[in-house]
N, C-alpha and C positions, 0 to 999 in steps of 0.2 A: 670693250666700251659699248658696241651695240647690241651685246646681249643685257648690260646693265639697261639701257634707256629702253629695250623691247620688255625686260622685266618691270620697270616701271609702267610705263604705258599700257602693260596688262594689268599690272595690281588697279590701275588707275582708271582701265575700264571695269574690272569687275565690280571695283566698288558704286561706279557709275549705274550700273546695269541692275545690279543687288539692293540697294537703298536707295538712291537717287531718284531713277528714274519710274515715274507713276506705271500702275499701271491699266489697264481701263475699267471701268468700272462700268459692273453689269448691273440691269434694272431688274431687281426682284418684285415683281409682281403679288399682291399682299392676297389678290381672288384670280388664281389661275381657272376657274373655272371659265367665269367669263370668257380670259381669252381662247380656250378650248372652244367655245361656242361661237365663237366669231367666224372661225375654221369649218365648221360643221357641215356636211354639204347634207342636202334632202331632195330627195326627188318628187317634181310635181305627180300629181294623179292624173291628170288629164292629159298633158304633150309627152311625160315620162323622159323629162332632163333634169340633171340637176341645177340646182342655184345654191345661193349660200342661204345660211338659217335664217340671217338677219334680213336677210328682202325679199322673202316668202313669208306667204299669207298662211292663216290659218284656220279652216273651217272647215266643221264639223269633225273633227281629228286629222284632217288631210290636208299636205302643204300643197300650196299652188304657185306658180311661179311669178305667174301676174293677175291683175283682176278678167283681162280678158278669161281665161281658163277657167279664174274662179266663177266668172259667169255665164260660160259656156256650157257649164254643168247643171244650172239652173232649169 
């Protein structure tokens, strides 16, 4: 008797688990580039830290980290 109701209660979660139940659903990115560059680290020319690509500066081909640096070079 309780291997009858343990075999049920299996069939009854696999088919749970197999069809039923969702499963998550990942975000395919359509320009991974972007996000690759969001990541990016650069290092300034002047204090020689890094920052991210997005909140450095860019002048004369060299990234700086803040305008202070960028203008310390002037």
């Amino acid at each position: 008797m309780i291997l009858k109701i343990l075999l049920v209660v299996g069939v009854i979660a696999f088919i749970y688990f197999k069809f039923i139940k969702k499963k998550p659903q990942v975000e395919k990115s359509a320009n991974k580039k972007d996000e690759q560059k969001s990541n990016d680290m650069v290092e300034c020319a002047t204090c020689k830290i890094y920052c991210s690509l997005e909140d450095s500066l860019i002048s004369g081909g060299k990234y700086y980290c803040s305008r202070e640096c960028l203008e310390s070079i002037k």
